[in-house]
Chimera marker file (.cmm) of the C-alpha trace (Angstrom):
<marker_set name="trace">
<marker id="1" x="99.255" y="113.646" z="89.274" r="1" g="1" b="0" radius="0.5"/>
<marker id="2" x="97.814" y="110.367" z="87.789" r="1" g="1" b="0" radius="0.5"/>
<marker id="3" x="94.981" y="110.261" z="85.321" r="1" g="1" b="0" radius="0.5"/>
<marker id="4" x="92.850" y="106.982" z="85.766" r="1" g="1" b="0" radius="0.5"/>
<marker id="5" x="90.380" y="105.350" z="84.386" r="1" g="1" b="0" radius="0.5"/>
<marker id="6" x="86.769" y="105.767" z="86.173" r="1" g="1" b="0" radius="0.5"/>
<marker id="7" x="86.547" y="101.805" z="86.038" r="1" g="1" b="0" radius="0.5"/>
<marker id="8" x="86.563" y="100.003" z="89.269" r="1" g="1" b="0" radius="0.5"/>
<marker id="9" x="90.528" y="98.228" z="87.539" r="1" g="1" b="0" radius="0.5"/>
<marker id="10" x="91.947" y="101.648" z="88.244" r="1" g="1" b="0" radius="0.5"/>
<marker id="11" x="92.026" y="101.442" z="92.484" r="1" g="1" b="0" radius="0.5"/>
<marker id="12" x="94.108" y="98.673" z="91.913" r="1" g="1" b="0" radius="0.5"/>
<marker id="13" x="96.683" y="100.372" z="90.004" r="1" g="1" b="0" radius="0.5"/>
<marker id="14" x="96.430" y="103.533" z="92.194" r="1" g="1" b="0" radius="0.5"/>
<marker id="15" x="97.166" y="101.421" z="95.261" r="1" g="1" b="0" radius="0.5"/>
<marker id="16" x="100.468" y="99.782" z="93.676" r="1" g="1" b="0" radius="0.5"/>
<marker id="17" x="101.806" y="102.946" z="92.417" r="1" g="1" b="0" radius="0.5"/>
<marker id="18" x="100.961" y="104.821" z="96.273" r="1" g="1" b="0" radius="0.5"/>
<marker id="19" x="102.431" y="101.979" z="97.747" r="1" g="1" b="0" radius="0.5"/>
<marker id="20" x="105.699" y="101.115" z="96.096" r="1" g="1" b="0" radius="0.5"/>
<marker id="21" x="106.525" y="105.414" z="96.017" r="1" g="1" b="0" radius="0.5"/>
<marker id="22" x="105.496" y="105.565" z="99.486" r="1" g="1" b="0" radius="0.5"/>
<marker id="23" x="108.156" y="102.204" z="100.185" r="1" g="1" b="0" radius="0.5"/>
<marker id="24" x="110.404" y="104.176" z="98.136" r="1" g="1" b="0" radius="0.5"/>
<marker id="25" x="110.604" y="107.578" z="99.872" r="1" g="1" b="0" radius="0.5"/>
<marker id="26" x="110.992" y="105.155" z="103.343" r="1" g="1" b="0" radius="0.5"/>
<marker id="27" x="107.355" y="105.417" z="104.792" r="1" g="1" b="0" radius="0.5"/>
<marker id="28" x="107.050" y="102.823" z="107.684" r="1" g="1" b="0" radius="0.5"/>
<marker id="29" x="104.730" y="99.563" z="106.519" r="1" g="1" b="0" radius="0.5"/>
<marker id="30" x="101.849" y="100.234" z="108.180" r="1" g="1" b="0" radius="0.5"/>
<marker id="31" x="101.723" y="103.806" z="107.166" r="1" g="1" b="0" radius="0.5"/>
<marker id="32" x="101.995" y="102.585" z="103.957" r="1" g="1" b="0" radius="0.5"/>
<marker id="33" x="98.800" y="100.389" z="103.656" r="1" g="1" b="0" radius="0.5"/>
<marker id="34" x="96.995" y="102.676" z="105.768" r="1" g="1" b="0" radius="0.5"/>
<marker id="35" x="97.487" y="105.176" z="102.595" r="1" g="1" b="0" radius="0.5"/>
<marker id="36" x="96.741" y="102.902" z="100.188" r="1" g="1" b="0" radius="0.5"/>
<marker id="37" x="93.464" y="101.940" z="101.887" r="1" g="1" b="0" radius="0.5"/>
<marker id="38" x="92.754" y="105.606" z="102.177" r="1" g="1" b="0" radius="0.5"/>
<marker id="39" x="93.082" y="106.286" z="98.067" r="1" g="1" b="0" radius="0.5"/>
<marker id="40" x="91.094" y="102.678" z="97.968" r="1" g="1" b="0" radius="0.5"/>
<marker id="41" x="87.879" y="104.110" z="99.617" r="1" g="1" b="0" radius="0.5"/>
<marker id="42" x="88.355" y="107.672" z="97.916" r="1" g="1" b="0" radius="0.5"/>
<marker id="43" x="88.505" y="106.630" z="94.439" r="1" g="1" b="0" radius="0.5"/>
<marker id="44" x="85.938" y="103.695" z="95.099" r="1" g="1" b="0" radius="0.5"/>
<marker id="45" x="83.532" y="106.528" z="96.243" r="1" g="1" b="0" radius="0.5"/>
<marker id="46" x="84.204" y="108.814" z="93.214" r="1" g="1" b="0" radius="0.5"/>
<marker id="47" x="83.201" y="105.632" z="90.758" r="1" g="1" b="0" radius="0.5"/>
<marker id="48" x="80.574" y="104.429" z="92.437" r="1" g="1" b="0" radius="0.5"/>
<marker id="49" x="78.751" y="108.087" z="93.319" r="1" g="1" b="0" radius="0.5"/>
<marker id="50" x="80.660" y="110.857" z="91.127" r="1" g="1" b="0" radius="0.5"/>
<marker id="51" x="80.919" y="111.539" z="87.559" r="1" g="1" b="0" radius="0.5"/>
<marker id="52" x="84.386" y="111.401" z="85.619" r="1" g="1" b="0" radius="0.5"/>
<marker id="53" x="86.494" y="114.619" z="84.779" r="1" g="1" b="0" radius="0.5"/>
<marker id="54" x="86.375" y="114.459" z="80.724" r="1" g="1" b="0" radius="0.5"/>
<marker id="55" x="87.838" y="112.006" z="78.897" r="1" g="1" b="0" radius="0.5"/>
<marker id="56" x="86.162" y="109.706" z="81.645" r="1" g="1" b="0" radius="0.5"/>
<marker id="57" x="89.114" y="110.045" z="84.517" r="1" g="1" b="0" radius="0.5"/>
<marker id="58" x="89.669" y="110.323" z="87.442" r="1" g="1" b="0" radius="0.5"/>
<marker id="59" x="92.855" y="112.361" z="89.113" r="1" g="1" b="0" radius="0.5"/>
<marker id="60" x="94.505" y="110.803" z="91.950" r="1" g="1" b="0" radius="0.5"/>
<marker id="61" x="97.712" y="112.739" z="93.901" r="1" g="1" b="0" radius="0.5"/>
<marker id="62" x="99.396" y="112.371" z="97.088" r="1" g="1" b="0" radius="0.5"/>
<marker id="63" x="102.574" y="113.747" z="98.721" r="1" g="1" b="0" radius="0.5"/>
<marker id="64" x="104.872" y="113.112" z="101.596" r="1" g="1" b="0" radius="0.5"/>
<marker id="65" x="105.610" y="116.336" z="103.572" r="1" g="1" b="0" radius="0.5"/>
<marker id="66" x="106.988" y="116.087" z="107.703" r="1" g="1" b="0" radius="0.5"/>
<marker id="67" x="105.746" y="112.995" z="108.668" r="1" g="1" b="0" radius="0.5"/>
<marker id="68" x="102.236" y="113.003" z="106.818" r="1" g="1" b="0" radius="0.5"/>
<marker id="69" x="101.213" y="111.944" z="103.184" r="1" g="1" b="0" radius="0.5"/>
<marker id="70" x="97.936" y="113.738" z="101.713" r="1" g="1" b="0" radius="0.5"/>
<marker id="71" x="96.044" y="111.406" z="99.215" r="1" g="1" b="0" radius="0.5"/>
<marker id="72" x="93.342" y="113.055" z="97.421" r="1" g="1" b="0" radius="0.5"/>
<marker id="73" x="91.043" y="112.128" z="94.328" r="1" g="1" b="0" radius="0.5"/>
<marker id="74" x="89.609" y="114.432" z="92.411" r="1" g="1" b="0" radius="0.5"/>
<marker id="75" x="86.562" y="113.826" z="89.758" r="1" g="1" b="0" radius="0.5"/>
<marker id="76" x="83.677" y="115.478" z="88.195" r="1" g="1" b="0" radius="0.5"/>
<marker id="77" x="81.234" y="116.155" z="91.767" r="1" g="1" b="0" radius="0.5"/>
<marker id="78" x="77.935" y="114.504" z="91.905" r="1" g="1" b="0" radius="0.5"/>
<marker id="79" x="74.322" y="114.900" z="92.544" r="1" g="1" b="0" radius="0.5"/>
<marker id="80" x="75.573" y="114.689" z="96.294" r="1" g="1" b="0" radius="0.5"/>
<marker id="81" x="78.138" y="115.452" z="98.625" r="1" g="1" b="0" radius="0.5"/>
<marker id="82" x="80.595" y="112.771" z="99.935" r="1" g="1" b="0" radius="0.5"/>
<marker id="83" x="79.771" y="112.385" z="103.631" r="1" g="1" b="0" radius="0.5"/>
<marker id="84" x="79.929" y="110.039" z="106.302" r="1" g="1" b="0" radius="0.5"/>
<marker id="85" x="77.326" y="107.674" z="106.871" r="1" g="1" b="0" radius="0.5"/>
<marker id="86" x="76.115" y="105.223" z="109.847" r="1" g="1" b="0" radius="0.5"/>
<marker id="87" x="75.887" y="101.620" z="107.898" r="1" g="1" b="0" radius="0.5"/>
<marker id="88" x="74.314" y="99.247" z="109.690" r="1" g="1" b="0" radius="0.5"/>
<marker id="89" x="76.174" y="96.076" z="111.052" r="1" g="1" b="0" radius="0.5"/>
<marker id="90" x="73.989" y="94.283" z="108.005" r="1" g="1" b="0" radius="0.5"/>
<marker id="91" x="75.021" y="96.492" z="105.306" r="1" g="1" b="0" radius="0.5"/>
<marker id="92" x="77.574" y="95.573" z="102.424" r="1" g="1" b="0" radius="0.5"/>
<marker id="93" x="78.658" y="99.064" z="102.147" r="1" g="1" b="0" radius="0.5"/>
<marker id="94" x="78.211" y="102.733" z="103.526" r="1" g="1" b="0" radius="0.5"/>
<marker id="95" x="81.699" y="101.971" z="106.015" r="1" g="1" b="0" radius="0.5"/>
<marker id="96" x="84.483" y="104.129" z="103.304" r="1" g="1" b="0" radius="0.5"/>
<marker id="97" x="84.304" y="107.578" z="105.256" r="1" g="1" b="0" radius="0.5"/>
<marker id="98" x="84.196" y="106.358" z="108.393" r="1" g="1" b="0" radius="0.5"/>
<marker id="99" x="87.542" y="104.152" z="107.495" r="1" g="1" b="0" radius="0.5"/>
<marker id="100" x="88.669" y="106.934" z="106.055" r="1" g="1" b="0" radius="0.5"/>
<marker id="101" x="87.923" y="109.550" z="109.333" r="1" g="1" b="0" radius="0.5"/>
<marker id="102" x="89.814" y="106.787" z="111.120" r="1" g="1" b="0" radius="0.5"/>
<marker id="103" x="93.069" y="106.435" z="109.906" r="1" g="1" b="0" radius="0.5"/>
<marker id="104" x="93.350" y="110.525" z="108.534" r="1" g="1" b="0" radius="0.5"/>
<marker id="105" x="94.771" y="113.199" z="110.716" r="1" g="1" b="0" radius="0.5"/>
<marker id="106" x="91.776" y="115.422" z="108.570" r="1" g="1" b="0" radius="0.5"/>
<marker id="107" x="89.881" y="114.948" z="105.394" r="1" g="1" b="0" radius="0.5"/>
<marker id="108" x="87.767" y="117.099" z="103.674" r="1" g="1" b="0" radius="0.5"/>
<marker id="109" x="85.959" y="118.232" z="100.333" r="1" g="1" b="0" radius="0.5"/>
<marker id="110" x="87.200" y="120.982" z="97.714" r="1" g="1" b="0" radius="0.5"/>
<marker id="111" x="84.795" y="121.903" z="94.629" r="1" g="1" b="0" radius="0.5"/>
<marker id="112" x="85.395" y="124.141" z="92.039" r="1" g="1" b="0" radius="0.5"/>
<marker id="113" x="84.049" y="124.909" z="88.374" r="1" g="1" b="0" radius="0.5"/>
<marker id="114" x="84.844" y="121.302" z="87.436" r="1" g="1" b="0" radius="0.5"/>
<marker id="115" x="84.410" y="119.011" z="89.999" r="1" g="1" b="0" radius="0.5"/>
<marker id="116" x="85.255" y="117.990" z="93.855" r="1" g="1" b="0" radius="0.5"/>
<marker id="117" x="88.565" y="116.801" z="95.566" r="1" g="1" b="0" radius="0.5"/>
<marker id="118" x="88.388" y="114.516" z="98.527" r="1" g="1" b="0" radius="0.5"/>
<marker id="119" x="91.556" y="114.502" z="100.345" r="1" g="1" b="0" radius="0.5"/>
<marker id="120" x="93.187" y="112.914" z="103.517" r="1" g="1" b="0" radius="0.5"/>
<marker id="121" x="96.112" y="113.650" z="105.535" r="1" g="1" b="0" radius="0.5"/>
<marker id="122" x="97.477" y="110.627" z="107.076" r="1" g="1" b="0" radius="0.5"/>
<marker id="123" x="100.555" y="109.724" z="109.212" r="1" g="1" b="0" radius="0.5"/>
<marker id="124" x="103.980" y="108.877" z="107.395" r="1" g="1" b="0" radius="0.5"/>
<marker id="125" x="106.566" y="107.998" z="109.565" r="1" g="1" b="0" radius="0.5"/>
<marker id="126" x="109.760" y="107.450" z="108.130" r="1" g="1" b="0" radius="0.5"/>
<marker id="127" x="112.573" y="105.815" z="108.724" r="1" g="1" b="0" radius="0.5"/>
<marker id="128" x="115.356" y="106.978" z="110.292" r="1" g="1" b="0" radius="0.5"/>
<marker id="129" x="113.712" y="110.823" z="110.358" r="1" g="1" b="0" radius="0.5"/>
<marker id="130" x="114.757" y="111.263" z="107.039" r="1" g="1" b="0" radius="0.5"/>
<marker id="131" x="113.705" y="114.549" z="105.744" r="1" g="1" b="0" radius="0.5"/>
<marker id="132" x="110.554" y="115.027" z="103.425" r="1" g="1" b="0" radius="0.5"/>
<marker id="133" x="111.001" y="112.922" z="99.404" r="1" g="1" b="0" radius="0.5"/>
<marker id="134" x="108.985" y="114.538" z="97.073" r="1" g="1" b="0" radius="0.5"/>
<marker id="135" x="106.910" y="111.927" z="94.683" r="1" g="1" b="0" radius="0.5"/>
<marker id="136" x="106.224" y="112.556" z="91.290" r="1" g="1" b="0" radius="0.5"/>
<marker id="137" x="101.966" y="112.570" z="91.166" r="1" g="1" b="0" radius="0.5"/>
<marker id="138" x="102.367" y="115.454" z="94.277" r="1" g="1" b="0" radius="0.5"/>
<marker id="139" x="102.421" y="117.777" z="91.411" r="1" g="1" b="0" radius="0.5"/>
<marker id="140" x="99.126" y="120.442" z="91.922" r="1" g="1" b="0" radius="0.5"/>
<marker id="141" x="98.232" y="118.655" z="95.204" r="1" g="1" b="0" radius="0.5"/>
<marker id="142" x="97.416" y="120.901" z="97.848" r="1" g="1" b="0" radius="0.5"/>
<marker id="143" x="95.039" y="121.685" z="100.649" r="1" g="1" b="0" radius="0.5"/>
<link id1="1" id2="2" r="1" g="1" b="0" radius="0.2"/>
<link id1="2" id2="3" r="1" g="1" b="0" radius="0.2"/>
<link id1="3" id2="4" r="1" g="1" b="0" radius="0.2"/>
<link id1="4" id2="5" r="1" g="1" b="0" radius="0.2"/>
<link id1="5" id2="6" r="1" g="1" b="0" radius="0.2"/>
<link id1="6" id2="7" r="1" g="1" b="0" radius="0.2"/>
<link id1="7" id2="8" r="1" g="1" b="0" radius="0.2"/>
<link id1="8" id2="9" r="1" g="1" b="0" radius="0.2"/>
<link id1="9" id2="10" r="1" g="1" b="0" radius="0.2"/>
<link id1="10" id2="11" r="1" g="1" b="0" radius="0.2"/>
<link id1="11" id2="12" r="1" g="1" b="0" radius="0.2"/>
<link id1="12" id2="13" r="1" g="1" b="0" radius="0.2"/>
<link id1="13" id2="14" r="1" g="1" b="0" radius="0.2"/>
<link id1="14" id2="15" r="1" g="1" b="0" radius="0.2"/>
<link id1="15" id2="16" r="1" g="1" b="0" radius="0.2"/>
<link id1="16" id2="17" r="1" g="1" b="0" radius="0.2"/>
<link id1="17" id2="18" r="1" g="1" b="0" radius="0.2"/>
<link id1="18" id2="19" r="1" g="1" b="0" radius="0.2"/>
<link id1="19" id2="20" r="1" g="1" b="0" radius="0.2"/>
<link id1="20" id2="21" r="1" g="1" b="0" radius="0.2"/>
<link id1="21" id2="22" r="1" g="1" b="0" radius="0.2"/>
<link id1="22" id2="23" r="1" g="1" b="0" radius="0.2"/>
<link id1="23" id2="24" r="1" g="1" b="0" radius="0.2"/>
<link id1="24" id2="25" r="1" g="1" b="0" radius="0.2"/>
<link id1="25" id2="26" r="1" g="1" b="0" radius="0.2"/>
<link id1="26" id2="27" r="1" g="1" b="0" radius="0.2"/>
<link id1="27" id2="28" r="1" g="1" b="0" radius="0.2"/>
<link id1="28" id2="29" r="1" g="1" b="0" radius="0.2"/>
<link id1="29" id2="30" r="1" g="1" b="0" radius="0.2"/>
<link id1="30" id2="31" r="1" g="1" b="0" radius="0.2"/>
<link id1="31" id2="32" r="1" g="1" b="0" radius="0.2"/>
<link id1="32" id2="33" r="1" g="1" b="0" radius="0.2"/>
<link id1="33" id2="34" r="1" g="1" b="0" radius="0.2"/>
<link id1="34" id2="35" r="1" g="1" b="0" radius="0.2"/>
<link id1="35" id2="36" r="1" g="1" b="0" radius="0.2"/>
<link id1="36" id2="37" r="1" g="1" b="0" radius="0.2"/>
<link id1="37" id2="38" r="1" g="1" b="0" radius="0.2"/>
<link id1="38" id2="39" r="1" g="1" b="0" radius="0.2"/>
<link id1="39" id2="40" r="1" g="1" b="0" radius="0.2"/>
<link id1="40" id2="41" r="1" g="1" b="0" radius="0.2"/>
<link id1="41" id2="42" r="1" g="1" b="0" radius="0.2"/>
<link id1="42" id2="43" r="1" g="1" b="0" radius="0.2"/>
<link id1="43" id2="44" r="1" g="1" b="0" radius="0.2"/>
<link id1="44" id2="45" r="1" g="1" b="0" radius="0.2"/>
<link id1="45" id2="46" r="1" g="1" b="0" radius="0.2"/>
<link id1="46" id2="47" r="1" g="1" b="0" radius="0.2"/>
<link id1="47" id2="48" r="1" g="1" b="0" radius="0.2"/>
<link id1="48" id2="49" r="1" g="1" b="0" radius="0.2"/>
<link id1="49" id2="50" r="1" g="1" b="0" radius="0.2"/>
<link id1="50" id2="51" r="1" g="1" b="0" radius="0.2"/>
<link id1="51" id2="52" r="1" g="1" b="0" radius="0.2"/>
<link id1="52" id2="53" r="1" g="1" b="0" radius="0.2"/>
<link id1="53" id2="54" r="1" g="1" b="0" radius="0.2"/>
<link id1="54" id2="55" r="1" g="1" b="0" radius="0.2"/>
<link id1="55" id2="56" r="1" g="1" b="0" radius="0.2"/>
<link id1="56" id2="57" r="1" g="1" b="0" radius="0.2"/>
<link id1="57" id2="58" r="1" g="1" b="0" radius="0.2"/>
<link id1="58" id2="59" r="1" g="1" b="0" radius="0.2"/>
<link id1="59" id2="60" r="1" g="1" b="0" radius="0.2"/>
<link id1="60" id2="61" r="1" g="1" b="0" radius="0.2"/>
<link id1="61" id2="62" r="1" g="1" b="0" radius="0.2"/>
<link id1="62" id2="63" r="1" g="1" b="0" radius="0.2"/>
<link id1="63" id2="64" r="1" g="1" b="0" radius="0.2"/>
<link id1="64" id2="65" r="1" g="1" b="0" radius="0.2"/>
<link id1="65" id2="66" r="1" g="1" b="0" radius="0.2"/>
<link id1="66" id2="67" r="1" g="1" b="0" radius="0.2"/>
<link id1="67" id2="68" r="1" g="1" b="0" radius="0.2"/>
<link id1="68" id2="69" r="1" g="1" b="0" radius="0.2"/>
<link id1="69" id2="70" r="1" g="1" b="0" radius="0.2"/>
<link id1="70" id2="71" r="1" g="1" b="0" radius="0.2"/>
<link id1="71" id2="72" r="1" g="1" b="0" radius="0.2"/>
<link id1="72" id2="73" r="1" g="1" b="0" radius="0.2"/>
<link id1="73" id2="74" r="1" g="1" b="0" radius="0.2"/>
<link id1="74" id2="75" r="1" g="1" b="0" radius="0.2"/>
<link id1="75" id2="76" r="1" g="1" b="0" radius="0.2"/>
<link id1="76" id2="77" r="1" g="1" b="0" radius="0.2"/>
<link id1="77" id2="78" r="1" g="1" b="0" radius="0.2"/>
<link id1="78" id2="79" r="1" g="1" b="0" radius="0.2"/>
<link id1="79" id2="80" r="1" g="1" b="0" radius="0.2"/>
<link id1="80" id2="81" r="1" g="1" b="0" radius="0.2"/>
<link id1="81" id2="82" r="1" g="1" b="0" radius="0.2"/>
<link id1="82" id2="83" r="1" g="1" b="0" radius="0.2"/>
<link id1="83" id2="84" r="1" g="1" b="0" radius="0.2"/>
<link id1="84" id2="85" r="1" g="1" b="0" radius="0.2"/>
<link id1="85" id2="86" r="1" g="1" b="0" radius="0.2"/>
<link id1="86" id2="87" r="1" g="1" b="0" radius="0.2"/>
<link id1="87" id2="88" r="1" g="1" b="0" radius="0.2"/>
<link id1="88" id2="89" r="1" g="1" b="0" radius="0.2"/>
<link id1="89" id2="90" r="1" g="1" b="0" radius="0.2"/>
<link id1="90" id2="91" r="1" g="1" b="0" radius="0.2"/>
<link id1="91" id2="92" r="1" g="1" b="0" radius="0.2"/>
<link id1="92" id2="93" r="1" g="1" b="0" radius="0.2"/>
<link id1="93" id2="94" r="1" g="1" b="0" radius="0.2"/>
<link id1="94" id2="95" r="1" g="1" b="0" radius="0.2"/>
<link id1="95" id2="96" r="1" g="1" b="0" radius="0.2"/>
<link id1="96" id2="97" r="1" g="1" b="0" radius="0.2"/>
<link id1="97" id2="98" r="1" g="1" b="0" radius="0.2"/>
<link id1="98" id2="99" r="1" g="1" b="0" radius="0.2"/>
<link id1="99" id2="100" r="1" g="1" b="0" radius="0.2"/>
<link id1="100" id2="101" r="1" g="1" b="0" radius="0.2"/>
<link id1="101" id2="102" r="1" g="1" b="0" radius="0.2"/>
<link id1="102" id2="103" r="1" g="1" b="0" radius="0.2"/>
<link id1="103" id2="104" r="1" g="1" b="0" radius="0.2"/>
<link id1="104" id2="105" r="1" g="1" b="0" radius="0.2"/>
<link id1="105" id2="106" r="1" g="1" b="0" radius="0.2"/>
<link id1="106" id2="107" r="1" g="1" b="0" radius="0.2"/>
<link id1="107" id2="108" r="1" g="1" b="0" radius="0.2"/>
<link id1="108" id2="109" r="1" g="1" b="0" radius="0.2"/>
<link id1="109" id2="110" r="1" g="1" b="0" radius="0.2"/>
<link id1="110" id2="111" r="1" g="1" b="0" radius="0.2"/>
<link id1="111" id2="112" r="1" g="1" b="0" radius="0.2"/>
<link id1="112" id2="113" r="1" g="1" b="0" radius="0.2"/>
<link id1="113" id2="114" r="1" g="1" b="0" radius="0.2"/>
<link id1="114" id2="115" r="1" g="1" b="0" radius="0.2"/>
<link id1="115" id2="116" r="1" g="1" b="0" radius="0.2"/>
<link id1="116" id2="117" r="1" g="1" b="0" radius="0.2"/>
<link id1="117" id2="118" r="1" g="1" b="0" radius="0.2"/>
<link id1="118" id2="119" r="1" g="1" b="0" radius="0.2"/>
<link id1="119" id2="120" r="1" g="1" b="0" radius="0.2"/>
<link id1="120" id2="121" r="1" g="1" b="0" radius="0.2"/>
<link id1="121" id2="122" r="1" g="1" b="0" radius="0.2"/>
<link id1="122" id2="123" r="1" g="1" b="0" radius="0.2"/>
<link id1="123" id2="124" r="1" g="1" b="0" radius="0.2"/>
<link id1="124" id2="125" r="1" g="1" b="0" radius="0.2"/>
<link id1="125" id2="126" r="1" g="1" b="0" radius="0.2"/>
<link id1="126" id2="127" r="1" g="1" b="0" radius="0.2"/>
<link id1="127" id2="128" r="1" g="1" b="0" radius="0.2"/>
<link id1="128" id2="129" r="1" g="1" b="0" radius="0.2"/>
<link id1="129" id2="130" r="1" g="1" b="0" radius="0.2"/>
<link id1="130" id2="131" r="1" g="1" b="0" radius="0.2"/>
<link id1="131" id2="132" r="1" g="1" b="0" radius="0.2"/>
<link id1="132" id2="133" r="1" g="1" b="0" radius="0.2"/>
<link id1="133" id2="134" r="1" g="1" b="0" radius="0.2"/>
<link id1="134" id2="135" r="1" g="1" b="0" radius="0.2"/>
<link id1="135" id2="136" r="1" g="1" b="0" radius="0.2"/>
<link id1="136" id2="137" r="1" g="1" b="0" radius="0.2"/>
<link id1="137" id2="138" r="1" g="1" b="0" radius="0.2"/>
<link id1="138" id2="139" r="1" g="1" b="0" radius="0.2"/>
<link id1="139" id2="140" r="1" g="1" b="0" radius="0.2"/>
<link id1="140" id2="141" r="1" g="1" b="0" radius="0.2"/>
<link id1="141" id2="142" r="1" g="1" b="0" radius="0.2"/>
<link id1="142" id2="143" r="1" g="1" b="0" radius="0.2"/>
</marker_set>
């Protein structure tokens, strides 16, 4: 688990530490930056639409199980739900779900008492088959 910042500096640092782990453990390249774009749109979309867990964070996690890594941000909910929206060609912005619906296996939204999860499932091939590394921020990440 990895306690950010709500501050638009902290997808930054979420995307280097996802990306050198994922490296690390032997995820293929482009699975790699497809993960780190994920966590990109996620925790762009909880500090632009969501309010902070306290002490003004935000929780990012992500695991690499059998050929998949699940990225998922959790912060405080919102006045509205995260959902997918139809930007047009014009528009600056509205495009993170559908990026997101893209390049995931599955997505989807947990709430509870506190707040909301978003969390993806993406591919993570490795090389050489190796079997499943467990990362350090996978801690209290599940489904």
């Amino acid at each position: 688990m990895v306690l950010l910042p709500c501050a638009p500096s902290s997808v930054g640092v979420a995307r280097r530490r996802l990306t050198a782990e994922l490296s690390a453990a032997g995820v293929f390249g482009q699975a790699v930056g497809d993960a780190a774009l994920v966590v990109s749109e996620l925790l762009s979309n909880a500090i632009k639409h969501a309010w902070p867990l306290p002490g003004e964070k935000l929780q990012v996690t992500w695991a690499v199980d059998q050929g998949s890594v699940e990225v998922a941000v959790r912060d405080g909910g919102g006045l509205t739900r995260p959902r997918q929206a139809c930007a047009p060609v014009s528009s600056l912005g509205g495009r993170g779900l559908g990026i997101v619906e893209q390049l995931s296996r599955n997505w989807g939204i947990r709430t509870d008492g506190v707040g909301q999860t978003v969390w993806a499932v993406l591919p993570a091939p490795r090389a050489g088959g190796s079997q499943p590394v467990p990362l350090s921020p996978a801690a209290g990440s599940s489904r």
